[in-house]
C-alpha positions, 0 to 999 in steps of 0.5 A, spaced: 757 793 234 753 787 237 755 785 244 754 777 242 759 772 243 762 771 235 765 764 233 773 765 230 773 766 222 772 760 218 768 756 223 762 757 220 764 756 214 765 748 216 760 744 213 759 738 218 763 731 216 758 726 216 759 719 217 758 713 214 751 710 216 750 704 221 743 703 221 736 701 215 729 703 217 725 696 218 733 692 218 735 689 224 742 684 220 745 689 218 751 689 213 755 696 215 760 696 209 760 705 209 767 706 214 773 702 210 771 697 217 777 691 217 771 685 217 775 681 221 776 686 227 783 687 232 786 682 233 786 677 239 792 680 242 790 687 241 783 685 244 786 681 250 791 688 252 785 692 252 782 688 257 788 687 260 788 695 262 781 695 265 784 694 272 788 701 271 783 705 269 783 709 274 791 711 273 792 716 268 797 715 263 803 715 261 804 722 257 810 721 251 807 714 249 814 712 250 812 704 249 807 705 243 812 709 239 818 705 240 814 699 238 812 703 232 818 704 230 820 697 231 816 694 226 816 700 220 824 701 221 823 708 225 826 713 229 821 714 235 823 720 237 820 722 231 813 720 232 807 723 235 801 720 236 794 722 237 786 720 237 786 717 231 790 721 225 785 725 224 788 729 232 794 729 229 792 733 222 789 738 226 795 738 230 799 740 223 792 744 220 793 749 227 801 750 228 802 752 221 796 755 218 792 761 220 788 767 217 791 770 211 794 763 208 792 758 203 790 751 205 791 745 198 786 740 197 783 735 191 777 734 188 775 728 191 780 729 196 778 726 204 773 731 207 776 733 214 782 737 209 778 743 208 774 743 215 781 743 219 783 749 214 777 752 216 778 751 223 784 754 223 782 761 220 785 758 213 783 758 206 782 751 202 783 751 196 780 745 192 784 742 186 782 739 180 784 732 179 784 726 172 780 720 172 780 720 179 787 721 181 791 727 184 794 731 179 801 733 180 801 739 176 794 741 178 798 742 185 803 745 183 799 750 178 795 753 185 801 754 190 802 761 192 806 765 196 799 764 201 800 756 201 802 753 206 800 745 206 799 741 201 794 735 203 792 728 200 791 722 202 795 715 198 791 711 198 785 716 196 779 716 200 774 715 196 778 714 189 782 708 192 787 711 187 795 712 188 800 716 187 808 713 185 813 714 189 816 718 183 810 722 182 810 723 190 817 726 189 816 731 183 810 734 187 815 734 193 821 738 189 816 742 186 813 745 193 817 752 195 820 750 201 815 754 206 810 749 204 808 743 209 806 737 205 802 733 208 802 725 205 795 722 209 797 714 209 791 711 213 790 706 207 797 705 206 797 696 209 792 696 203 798 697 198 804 692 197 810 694 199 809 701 200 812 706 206 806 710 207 811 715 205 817 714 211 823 714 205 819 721 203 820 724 210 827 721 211 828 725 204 826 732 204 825 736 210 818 739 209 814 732 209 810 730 213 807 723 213 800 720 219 798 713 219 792 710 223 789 704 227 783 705 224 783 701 219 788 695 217 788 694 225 780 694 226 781 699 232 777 704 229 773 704 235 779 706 240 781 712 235 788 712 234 793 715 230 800 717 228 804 721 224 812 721 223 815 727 221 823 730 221 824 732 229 823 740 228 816 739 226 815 733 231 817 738 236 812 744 234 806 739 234 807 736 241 807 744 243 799 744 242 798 736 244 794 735 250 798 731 255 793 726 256 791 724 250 791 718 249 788 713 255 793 707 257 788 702 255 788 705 248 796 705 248 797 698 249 791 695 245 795 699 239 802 696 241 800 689 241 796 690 234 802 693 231 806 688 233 801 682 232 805 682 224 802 675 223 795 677 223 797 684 220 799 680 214 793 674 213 788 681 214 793 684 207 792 678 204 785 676 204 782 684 203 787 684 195 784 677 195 777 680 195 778 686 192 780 684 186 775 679 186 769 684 188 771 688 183 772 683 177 765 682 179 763 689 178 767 690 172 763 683 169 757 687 171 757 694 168 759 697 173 766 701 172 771 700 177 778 704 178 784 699 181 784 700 188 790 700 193 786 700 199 780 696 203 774 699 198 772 700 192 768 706 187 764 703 183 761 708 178 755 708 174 752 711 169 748 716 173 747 719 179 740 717 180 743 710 178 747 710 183 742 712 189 737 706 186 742 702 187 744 704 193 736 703 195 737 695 193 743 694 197 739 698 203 732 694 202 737 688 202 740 690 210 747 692 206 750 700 208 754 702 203 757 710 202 754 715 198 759 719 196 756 726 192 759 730 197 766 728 194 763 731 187 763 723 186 755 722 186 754 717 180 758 713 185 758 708 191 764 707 195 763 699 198 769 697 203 771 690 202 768 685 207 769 678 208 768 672 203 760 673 204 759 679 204 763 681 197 758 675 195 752 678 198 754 685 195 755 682 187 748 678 188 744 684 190 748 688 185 748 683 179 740 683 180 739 690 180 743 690 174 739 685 171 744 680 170 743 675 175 
């Protein structure tokens, strides 16, 4: 037997996530719409309270984020003890990933589900297992067609990534009833701001013991670059994750920066607002040009052509113009293109260059 040092199981099966792209050869103004950015950026308040932290960089931080969970809580009408918090949500699904599966168990994803889903199935010595979905949609069915008695977590995000699809809340609780009870249902809402009057999944939580649902700051916020996240789950399940949380995970600067974003309601809404007025209006535009394009719930859009090689030749003109958008073959999407929704003039840029590679403007 060879004496070299051996990775854990299921960690060289992990194929890297990649990120969306930031930069085009020979460009020098680039319009960066492949990370599902809120355009507008934080809010005033949340970029004041993180300068307001610089002078204690040097203290290290409070430990149960005590003050940014009961201000969550506050404004989504939650119990706070039973909220952890993590570096973005993304932390708090490792967390879920590495206390409840193992070697020898089955981890459920989609077709087209969020790429980190399999990667934190792997690092866990677990075993993915991927699942059809309709017309871009989670198919309930499917699910529950593929549980076994090695199932242990049922992984989807609603809002979808990259899809922008959704689940109904009736549809969310038929899937739930029809897990058997050992079976953690993880319901990501990372672009839960994106859909009107939605919970993000907390009625679900509050209903059934084996959900789990995670948020983040990410997106809505515009603190993306601060990474932080949540998850809101029955105190029994909170109280094994924080079992594995690091102690200092999240800086204090990052801790007070997402309590004044969450708490700044106001510039949450006009932020809700502009993005379903631009989504819509982007994705009239797309459809008038040809392109197909399901409704979307959060701050994208799929826009869908006829080919694979059409999809990159458009992605080519949008780049040769300075515009970044997602390539999303490795979601098995590849006649597709996943555009985040900007500002006024960066949906205007987009239809523009689109419109003229269709031939139609």
């Amino acid at each position: 037997m060879s004496d070299a040092i051996r990775p854990q199981p299921g960690i060289m099966d992990i194929a890297l996530y990649v990120s969306g792209e930031s930069h085009v050869a020979g460009k020098t103004e680039i319009l960066k719409l492949s990370s599902n950015e809120n355009p507008h950026g934080p809010s005033d308040r949340a970029k004041a309270a993180f300068a307001g932290a610089a002078g204690n960089l040097h203290r290290y931080p409070n430990t149960d984020h005590g003050p940014l969970r009961r201000a969550i809580a506050g404004v989504h009408g939650l119990d706070p003890d039973r909220i952890i918090c993590g570096v973005g949500s993304d932390e708090v699904l490792q967390f879920i990933t590495q206390c409840y599966a193992g070697p020898g168990d089955e981890v459920i994803t989609t077709r087209h589900g969020f790429s980190m889903y399999p990667i934190l199935a792997h690092a866990a010595g677990a075993l993915p297992v991927e699942v059809p979905e309709t017309d871009r949609r989670v198919d309930v069915d499917a699910i529950l067609a593929a549980v076994s008695d090695h199932t242990r977590l049922v992984f989807i995000a609603n809002p979808a990534n990259p899809t922008g699809t959704m689940l109904t809340e009736g549809e969310l609780r038929r899937l739930i009833e029809g897990l058997p009870p050992y079976v953690l249902f993880v319901h990501d809402g990372a672009y839960t701001e994106f859909a009107e009057g939605f919970d993000g999944g907390a009625a679900l939580v509050d209903a059934y013991p084996n959900v789990i649902m995670t948020r983040t700051f990410s997106k809505i916020y515009g603190l993306g670059g601060l990474r932080i996240g949540w998850g809101y789950a029955q105190r029994e399940v909170i109280d094994v994750l924080n079992r594995v949380r690091q102690p200092f995970n999240l800086s204090q600067a990052q801790m007070e920066a997402a309590e004044a974003a969450v708490r700044d309601i106001d510039y949450t809404r006009w932020c809700q607002d502009e993005n379903a007025r631009w989504r819509d209006w982007l994705r009239n535009a797309l459809v008038q040009m040809g392109v197909g394009c399901d409704e979307s719930f959060a701050n994208f859009l799929l826009a869908r052509f006829d080919t694979a090689d059409e999809a990159a030749a458009c992605d080519a003109a949008l780049k040769a113009d300075g515009i970044i958008v997602r390539r999303t073959a490795g979601y098995h999407l590849p006649e597709c293109l996943r555009i985040t929704v900007g500002d006024e003039a960066a949906c205007r840029r987009v239809v523009d260059v689109i419109g003229r590679f269709k031939g139609v403007r």
